[in-house]
mmCIF file of the N, C-alpha and C atoms, coordinates in Angstrom:
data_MODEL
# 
_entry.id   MODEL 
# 
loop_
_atom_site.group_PDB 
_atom_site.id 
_atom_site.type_symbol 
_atom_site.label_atom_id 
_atom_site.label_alt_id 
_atom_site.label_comp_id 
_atom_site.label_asym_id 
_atom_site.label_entity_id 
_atom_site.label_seq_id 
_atom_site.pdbx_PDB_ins_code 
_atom_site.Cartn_x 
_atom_site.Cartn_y 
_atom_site.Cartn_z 
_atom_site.occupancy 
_atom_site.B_iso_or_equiv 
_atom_site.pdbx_formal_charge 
_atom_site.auth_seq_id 
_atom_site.auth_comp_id 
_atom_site.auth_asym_id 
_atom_site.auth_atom_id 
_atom_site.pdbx_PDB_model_num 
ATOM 1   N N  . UNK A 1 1  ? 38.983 35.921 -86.210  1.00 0.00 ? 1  UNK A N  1 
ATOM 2   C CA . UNK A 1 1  ? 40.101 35.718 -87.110  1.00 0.00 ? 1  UNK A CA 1 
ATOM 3   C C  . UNK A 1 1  ? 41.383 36.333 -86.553  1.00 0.00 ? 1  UNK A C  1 
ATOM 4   N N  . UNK A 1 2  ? 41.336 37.604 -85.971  1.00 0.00 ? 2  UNK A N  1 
ATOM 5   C CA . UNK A 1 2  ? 42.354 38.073 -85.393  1.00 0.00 ? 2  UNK A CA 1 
ATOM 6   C C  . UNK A 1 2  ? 43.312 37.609 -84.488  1.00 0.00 ? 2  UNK A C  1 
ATOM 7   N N  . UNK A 1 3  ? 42.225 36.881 -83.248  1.00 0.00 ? 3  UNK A N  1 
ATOM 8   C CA . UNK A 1 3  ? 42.505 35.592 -82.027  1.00 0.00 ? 3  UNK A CA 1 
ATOM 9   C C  . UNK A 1 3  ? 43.397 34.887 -82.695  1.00 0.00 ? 3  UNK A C  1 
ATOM 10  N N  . UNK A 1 4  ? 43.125 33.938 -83.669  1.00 0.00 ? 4  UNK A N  1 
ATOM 11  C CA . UNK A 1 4  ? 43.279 33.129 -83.865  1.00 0.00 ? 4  UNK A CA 1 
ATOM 12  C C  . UNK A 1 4  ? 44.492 33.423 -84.946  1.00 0.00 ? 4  UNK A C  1 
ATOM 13  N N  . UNK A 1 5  ? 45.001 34.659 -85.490  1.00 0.00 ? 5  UNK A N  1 
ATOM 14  C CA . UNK A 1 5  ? 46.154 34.860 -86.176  1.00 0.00 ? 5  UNK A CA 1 
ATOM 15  C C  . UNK A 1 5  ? 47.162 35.564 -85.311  1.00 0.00 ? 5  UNK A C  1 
ATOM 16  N N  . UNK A 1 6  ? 46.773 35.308 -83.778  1.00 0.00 ? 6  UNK A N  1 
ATOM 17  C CA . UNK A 1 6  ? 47.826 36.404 -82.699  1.00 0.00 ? 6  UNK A CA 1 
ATOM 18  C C  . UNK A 1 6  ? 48.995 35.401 -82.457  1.00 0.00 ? 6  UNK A C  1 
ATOM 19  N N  . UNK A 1 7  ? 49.067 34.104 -83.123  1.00 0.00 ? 7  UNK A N  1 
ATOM 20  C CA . UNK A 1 7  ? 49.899 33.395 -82.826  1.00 0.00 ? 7  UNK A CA 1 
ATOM 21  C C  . UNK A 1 7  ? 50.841 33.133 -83.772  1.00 0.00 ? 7  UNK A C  1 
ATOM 22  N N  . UNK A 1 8  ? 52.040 33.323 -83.895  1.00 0.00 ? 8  UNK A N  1 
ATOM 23  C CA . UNK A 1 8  ? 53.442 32.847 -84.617  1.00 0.00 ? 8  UNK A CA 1 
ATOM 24  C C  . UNK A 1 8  ? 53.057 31.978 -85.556  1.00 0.00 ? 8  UNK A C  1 
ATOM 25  N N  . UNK A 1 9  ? 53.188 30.910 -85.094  1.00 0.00 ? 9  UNK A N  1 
ATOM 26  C CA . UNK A 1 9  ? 52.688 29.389 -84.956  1.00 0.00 ? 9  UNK A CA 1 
ATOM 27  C C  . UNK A 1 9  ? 51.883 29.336 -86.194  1.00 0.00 ? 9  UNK A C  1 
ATOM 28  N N  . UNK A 1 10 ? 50.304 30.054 -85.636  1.00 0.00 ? 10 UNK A N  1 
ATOM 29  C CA . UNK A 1 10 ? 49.065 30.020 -86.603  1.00 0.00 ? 10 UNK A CA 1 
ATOM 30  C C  . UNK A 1 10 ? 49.622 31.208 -87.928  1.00 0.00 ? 10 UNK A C  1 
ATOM 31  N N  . UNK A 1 11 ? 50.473 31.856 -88.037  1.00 0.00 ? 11 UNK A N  1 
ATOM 32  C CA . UNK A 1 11 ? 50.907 32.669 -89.198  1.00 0.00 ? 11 UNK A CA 1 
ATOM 33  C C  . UNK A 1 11 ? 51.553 31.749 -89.950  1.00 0.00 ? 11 UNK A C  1 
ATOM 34  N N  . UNK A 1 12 ? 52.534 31.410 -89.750  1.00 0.00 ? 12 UNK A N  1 
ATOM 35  C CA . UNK A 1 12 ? 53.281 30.486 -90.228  1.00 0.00 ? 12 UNK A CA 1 
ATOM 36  C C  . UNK A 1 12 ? 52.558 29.207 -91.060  1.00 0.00 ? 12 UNK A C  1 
ATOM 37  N N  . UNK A 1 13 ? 51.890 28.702 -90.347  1.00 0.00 ? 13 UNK A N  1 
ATOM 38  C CA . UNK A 1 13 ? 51.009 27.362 -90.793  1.00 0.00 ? 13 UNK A CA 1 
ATOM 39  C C  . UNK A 1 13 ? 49.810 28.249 -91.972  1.00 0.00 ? 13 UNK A C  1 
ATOM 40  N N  . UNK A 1 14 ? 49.606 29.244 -91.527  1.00 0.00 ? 14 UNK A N  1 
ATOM 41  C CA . UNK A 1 14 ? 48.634 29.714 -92.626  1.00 0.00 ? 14 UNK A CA 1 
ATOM 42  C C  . UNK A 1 14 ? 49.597 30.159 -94.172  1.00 0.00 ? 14 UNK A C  1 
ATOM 43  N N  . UNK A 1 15 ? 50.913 31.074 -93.884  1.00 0.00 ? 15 UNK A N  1 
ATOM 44  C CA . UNK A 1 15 ? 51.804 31.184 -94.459  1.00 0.00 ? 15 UNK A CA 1 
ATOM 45  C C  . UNK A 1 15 ? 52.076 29.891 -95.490  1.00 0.00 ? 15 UNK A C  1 
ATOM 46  N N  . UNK A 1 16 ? 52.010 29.596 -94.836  1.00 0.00 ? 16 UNK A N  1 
ATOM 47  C CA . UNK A 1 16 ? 52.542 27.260 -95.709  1.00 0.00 ? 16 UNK A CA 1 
ATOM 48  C C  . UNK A 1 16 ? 51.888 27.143 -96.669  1.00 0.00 ? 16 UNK A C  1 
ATOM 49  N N  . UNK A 1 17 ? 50.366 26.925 -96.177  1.00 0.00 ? 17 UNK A N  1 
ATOM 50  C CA . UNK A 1 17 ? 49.331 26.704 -96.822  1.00 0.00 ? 17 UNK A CA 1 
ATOM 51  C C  . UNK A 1 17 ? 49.229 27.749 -98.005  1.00 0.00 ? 17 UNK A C  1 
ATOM 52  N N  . UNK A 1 18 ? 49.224 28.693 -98.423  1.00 0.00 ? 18 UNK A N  1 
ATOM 53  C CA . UNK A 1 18 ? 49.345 29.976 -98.877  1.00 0.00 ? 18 UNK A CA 1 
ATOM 54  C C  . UNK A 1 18 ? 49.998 29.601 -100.336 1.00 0.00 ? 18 UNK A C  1 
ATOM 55  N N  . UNK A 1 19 ? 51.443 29.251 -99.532  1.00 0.00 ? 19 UNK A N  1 
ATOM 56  C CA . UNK A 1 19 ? 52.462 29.069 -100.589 1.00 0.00 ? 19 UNK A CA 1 
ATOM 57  C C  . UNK A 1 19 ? 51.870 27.863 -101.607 1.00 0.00 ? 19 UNK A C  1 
ATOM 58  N N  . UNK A 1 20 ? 51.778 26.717 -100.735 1.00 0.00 ? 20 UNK A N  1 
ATOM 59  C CA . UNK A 1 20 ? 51.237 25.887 -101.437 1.00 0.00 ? 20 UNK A CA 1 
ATOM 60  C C  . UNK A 1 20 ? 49.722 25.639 -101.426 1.00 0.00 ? 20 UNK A C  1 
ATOM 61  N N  . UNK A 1 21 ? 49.184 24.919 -103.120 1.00 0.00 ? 21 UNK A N  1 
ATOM 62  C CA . UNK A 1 21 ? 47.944 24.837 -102.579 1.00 0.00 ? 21 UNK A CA 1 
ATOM 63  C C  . UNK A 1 21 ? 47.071 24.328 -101.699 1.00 0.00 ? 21 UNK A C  1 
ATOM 64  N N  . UNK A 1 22 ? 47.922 23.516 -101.266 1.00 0.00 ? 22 UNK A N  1 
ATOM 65  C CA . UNK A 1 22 ? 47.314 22.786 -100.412 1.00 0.00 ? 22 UNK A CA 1 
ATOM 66  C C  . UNK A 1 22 ? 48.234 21.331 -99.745  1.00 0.00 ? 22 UNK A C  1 
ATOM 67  N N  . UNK A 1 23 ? 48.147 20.788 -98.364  1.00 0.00 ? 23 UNK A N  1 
ATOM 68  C CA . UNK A 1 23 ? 49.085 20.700 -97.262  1.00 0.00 ? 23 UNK A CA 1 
ATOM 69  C C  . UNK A 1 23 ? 48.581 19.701 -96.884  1.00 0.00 ? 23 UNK A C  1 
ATOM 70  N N  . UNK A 1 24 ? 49.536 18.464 -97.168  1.00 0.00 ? 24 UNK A N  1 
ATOM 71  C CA . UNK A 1 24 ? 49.278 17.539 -95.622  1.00 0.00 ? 24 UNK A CA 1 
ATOM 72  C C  . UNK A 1 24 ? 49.642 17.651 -94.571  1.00 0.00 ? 24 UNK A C  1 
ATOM 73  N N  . UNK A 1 25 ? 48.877 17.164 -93.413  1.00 0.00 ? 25 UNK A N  1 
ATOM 74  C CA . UNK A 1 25 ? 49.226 17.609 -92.294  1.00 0.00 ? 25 UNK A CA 1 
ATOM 75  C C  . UNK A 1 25 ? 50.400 17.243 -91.936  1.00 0.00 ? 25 UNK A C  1 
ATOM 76  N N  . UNK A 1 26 ? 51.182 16.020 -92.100  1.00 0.00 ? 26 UNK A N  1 
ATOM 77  C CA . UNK A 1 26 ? 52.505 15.670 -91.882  1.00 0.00 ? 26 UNK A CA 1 
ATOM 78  C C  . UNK A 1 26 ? 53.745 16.542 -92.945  1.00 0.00 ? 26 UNK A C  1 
ATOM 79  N N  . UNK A 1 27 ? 53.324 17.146 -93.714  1.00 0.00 ? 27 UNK A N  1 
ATOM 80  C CA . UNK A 1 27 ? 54.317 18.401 -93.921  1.00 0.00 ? 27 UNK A CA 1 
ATOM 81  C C  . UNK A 1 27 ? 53.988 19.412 -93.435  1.00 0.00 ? 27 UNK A C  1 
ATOM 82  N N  . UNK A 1 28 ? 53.006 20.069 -92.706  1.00 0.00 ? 28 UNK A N  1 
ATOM 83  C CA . UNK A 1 28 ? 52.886 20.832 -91.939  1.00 0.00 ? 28 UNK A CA 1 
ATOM 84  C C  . UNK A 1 28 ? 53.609 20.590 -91.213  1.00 0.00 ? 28 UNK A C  1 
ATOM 85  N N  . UNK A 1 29 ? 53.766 19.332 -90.570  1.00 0.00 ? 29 UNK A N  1 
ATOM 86  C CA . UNK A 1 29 ? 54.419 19.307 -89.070  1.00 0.00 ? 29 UNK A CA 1 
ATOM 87  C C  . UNK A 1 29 ? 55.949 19.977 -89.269  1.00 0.00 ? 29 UNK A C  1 
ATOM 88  N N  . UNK A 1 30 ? 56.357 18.884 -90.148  1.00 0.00 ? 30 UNK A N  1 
ATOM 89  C CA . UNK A 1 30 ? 57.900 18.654 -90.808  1.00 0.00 ? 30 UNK A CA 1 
ATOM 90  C C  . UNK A 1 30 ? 58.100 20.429 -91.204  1.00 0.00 ? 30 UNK A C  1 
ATOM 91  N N  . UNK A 1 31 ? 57.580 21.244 -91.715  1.00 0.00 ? 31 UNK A N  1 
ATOM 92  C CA . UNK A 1 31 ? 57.974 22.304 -91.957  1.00 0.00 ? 31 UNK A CA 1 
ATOM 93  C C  . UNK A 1 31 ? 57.466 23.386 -91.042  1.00 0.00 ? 31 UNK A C  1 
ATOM 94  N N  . UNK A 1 32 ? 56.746 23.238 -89.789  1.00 0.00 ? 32 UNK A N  1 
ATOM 95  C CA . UNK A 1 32 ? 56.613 24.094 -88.587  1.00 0.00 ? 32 UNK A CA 1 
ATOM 96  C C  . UNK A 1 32 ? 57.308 23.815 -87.769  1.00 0.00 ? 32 UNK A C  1 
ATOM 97  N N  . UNK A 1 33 ? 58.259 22.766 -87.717  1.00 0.00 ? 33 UNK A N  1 
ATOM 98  C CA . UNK A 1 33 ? 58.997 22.470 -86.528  1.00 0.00 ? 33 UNK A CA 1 
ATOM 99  C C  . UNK A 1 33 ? 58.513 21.897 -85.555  1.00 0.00 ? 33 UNK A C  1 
ATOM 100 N N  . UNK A 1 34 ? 56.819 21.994 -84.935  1.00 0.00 ? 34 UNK A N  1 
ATOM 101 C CA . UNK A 1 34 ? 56.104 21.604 -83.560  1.00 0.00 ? 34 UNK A CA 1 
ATOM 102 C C  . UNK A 1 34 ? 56.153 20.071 -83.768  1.00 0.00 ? 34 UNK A C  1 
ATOM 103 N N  . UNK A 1 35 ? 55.311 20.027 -82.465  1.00 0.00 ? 35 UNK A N  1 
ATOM 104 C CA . UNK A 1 35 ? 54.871 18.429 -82.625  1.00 0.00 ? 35 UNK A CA 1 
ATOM 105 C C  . UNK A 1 35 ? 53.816 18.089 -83.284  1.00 0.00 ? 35 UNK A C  1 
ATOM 106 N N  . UNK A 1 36 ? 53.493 17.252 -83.162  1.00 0.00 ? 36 UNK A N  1 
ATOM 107 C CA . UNK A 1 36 ? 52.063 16.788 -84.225  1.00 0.00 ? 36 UNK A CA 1 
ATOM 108 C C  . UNK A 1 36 ? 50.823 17.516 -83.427  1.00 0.00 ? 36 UNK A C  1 
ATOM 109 N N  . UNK A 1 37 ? 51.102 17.356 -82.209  1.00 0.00 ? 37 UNK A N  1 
ATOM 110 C CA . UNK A 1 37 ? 49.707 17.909 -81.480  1.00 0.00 ? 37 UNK A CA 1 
ATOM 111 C C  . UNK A 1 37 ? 49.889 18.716 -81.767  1.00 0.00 ? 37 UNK A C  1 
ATOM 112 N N  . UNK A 1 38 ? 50.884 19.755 -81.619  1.00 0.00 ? 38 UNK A N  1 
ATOM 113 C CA . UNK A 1 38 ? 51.050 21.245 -81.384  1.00 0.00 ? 38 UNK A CA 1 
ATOM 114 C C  . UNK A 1 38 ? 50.269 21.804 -82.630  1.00 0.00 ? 38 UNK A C  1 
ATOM 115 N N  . UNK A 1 39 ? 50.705 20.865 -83.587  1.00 0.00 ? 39 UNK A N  1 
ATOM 116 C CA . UNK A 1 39 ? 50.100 21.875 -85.000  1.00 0.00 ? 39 UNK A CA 1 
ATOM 117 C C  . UNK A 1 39 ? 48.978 21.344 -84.720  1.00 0.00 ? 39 UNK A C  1 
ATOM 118 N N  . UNK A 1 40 ? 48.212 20.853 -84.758  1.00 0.00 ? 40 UNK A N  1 
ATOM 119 C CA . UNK A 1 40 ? 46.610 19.834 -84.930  1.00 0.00 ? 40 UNK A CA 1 
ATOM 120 C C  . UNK A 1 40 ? 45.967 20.962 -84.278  1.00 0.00 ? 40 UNK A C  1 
ATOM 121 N N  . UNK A 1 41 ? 46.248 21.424 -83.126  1.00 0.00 ? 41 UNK A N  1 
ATOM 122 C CA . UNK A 1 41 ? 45.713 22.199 -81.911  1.00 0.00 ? 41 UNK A CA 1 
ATOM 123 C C  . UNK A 1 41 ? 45.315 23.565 -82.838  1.00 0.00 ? 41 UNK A C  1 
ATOM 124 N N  . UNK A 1 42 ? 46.764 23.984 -83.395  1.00 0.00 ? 42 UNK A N  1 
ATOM 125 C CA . UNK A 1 42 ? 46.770 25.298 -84.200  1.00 0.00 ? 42 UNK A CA 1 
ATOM 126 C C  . UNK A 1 42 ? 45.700 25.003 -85.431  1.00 0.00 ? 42 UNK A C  1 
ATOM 127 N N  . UNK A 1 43 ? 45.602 23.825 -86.075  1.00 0.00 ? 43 UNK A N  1 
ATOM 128 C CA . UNK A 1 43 ? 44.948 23.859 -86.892  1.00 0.00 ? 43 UNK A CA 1 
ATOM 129 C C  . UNK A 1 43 ? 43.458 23.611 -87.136  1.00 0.00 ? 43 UNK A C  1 
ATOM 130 N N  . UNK A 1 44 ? 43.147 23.389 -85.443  1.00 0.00 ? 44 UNK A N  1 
ATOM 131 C CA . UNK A 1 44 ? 42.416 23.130 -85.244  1.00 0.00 ? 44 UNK A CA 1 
ATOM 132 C C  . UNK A 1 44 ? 41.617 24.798 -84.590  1.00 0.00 ? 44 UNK A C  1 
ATOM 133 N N  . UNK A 1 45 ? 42.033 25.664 -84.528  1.00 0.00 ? 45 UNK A N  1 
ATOM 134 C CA . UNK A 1 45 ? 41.898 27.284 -84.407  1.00 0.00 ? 45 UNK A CA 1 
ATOM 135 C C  . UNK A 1 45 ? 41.411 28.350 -85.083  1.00 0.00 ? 45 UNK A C  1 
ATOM 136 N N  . UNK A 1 46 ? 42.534 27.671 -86.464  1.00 0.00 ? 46 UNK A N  1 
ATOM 137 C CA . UNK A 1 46 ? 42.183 28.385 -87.533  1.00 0.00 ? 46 UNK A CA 1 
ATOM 138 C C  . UNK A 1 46 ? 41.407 28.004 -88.321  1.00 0.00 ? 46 UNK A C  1 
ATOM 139 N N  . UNK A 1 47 ? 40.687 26.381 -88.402  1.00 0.00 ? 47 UNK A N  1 
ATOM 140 C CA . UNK A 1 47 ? 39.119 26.090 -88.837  1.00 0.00 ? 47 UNK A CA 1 
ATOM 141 C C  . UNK A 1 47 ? 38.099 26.400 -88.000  1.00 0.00 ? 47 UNK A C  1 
ATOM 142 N N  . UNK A 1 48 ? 38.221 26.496 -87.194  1.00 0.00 ? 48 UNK A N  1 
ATOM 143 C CA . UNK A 1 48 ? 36.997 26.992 -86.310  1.00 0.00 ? 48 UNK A CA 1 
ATOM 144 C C  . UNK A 1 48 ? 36.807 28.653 -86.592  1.00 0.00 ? 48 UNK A C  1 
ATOM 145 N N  . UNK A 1 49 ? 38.186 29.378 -87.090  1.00 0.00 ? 49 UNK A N  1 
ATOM 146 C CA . UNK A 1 49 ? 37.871 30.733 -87.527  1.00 0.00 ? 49 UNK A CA 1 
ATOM 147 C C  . UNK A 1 49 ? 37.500 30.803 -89.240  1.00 0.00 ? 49 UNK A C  1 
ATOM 148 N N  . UNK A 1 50 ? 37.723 29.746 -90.085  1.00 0.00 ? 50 UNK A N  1 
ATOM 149 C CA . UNK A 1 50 ? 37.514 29.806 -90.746  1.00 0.00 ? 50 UNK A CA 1 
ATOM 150 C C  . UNK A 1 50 ? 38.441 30.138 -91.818  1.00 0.00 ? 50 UNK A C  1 
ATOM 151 N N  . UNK A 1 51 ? 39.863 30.163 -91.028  1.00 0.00 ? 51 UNK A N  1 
ATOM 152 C CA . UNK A 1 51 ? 40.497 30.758 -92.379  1.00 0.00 ? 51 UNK A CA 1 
ATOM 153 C C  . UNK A 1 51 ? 40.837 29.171 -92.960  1.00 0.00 ? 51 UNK A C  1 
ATOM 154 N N  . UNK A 1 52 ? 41.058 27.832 -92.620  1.00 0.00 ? 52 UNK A N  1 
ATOM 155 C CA . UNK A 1 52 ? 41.372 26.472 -92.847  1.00 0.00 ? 52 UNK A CA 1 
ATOM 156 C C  . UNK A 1 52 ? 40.055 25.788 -93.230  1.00 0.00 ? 52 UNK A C  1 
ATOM 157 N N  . UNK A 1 53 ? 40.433 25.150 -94.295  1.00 0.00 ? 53 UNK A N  1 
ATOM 158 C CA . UNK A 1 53 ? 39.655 23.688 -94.237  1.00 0.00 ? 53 UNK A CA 1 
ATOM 159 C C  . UNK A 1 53 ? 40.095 22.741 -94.518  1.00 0.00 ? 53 UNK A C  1 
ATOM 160 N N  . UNK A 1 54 ? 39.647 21.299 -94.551  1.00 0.00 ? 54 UNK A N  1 
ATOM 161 C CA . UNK A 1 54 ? 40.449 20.570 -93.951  1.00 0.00 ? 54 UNK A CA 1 
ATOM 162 C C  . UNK A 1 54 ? 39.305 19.137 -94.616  1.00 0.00 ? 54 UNK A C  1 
ATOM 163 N N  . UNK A 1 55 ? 40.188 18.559 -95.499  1.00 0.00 ? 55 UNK A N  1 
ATOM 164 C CA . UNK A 1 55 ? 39.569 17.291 -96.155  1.00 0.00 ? 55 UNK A CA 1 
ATOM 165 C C  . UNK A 1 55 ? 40.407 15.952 -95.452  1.00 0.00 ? 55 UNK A C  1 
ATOM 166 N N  . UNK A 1 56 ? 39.150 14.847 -95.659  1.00 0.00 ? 56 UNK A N  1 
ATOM 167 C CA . UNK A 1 56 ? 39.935 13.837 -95.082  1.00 0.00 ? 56 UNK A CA 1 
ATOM 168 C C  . UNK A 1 56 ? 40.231 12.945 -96.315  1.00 0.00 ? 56 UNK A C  1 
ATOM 169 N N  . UNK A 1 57 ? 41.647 12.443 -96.684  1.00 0.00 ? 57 UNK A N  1 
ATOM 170 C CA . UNK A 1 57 ? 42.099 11.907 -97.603  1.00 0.00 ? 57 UNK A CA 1 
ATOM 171 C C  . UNK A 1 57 ? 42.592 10.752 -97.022  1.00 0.00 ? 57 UNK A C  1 
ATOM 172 N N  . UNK A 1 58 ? 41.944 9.760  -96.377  1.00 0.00 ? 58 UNK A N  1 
ATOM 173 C CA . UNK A 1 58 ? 42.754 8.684  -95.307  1.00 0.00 ? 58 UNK A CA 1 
ATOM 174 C C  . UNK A 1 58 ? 43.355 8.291  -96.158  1.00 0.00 ? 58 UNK A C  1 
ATOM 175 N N  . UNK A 1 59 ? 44.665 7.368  -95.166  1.00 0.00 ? 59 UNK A N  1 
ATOM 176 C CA . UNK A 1 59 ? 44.929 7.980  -93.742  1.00 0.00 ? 59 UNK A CA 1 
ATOM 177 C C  . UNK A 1 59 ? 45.194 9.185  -93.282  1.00 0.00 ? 59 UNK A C  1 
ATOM 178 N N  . UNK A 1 60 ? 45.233 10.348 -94.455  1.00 0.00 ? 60 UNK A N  1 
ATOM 179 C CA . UNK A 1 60 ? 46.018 11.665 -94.073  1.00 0.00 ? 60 UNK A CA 1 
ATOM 180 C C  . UNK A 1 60 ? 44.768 12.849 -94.125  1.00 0.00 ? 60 UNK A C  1 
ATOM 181 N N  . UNK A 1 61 ? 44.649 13.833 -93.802  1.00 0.00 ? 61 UNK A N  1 
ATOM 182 C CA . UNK A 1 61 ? 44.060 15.028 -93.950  1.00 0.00 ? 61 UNK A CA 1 
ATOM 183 C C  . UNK A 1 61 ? 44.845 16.037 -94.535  1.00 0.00 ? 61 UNK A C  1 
ATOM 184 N N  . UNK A 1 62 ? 43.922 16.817 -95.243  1.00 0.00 ? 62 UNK A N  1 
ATOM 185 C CA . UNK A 1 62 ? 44.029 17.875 -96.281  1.00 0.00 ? 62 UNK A CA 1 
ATOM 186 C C  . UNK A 1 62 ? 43.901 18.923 -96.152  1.00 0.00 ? 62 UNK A C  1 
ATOM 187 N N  . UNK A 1 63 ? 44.462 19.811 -95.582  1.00 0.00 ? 63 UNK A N  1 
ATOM 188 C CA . UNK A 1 63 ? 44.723 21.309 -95.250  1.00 0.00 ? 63 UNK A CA 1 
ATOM 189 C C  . UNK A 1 63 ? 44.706 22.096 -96.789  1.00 0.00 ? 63 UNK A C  1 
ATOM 190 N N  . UNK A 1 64 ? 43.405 23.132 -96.643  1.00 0.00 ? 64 UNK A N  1 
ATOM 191 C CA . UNK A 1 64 ? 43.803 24.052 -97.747  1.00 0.00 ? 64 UNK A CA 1 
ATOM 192 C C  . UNK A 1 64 ? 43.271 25.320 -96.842  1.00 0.00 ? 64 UNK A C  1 
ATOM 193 N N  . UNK A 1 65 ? 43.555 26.702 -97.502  1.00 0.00 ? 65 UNK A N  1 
ATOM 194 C CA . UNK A 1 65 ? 43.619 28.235 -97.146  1.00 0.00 ? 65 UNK A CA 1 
ATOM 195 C C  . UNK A 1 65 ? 41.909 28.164 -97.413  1.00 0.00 ? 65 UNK A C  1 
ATOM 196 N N  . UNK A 1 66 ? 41.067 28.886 -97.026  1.00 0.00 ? 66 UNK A N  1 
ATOM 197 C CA . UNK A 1 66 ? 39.610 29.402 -97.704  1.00 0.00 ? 66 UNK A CA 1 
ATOM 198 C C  . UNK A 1 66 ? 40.318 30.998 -97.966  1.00 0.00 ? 66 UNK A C  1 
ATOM 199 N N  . UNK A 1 67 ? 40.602 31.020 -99.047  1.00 0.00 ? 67 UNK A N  1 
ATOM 200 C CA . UNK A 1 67 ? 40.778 32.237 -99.945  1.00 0.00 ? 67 UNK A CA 1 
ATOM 201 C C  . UNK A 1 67 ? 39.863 33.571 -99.425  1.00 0.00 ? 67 UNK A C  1 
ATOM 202 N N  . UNK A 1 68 ? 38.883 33.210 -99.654  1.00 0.00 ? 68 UNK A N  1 
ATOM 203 C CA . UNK A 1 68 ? 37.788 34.036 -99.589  1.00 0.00 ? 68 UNK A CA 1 
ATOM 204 C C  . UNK A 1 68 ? 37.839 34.732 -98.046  1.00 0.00 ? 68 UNK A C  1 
ATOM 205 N N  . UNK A 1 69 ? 38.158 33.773 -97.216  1.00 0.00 ? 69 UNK A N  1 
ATOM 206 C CA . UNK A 1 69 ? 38.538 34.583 -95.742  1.00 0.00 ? 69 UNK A CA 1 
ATOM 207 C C  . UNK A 1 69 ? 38.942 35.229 -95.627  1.00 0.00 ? 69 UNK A C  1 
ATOM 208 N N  . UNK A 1 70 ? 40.077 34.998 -95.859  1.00 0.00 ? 70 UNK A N  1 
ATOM 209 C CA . UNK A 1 70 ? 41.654 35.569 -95.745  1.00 0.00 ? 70 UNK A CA 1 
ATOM 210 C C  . UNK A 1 70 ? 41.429 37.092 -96.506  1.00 0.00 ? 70 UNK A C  1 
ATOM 211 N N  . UNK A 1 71 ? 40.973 36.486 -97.681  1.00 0.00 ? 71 UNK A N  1 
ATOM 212 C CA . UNK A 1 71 ? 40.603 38.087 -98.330  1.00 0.00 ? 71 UNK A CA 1 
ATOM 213 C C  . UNK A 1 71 ? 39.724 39.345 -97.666  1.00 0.00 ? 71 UNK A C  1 
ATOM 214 N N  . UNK A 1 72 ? 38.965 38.782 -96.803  1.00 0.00 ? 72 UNK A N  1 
ATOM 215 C CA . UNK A 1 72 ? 37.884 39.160 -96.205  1.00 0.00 ? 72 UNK A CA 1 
ATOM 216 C C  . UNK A 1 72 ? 38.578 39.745 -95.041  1.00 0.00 ? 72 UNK A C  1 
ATOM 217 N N  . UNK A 1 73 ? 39.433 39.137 -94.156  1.00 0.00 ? 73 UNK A N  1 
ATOM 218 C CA . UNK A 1 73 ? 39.586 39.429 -93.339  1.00 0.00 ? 73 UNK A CA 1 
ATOM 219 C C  . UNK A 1 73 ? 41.430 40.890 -93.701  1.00 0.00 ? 73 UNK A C  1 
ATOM 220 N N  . UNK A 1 74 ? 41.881 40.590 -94.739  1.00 0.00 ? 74 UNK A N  1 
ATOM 221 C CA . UNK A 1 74 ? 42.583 41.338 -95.425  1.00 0.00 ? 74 UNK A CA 1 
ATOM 222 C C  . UNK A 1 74 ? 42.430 42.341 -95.760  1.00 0.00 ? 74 UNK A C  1 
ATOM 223 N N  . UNK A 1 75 ? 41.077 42.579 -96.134  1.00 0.00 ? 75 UNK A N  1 
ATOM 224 C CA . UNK A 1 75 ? 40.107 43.843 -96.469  1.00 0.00 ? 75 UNK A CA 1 
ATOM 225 C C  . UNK A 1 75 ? 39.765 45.044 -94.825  1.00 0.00 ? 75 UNK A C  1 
ATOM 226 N N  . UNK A 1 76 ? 39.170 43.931 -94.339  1.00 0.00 ? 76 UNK A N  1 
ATOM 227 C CA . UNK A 1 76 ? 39.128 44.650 -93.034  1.00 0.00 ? 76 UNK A CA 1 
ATOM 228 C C  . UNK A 1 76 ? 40.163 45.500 -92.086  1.00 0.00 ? 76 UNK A C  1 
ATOM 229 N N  . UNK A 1 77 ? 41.048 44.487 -92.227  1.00 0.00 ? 77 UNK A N  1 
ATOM 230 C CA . UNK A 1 77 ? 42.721 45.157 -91.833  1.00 0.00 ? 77 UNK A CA 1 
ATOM 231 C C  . UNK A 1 77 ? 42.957 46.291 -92.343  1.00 0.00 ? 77 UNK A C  1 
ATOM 232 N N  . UNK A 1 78 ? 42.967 46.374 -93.634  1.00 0.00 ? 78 UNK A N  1 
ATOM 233 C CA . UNK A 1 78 ? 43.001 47.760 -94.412  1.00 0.00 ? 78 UNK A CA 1 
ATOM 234 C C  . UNK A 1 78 ? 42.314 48.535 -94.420  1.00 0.00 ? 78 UNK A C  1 
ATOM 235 N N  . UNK A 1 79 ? 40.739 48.567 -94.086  1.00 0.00 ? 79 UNK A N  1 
ATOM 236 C CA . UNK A 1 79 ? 40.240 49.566 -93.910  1.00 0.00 ? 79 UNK A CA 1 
ATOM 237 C C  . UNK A 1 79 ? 40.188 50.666 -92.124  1.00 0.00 ? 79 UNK A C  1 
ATOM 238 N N  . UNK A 1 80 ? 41.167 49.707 -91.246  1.00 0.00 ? 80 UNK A N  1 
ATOM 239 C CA . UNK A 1 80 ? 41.163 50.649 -90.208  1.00 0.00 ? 80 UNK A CA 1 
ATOM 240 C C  . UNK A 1 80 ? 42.493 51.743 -90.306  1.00 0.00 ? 80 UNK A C  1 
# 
């Protein structure tokens, strides 16, 4: 989780998601500034760590936070 939050980029996009409940990927783009790959790549980082998941709503996909991570991994932070 740490890896994978050492990046600007991946704060930000998690940041988004956060705010709102939940994110299509084409406002992700539009409000990270990158390219489409660029975020896909990132978002593709932070599901493999688990803090993202990610529904398919064709044609679009569905970015939401897993709460429970984030908390998890929030907890840990604080206890060093």
């Amino acid at each position: 989780m740490a890896r994978a939050l050492s990046h600007p980029a991946r704060v930000r996009i998690l940041r988004l998601l956060l705010e709102r409940n939940e994110c299509i990927g084409g406002e992700v783009v539009a409000a990270v500034g990158l390219a489409q790959s660029t975020v896909s790549e990132h978002l593709r980082i932070l599901r493999e760590a688990g803090l993202v998941e990610a529904e398919s709503r064709p044609p679009r996909t569905c970015y939401r936070v897993r709460r429970d991570s984030v908390e998890r991994f929030r907890d840990l932070i604080n206890a060093i």
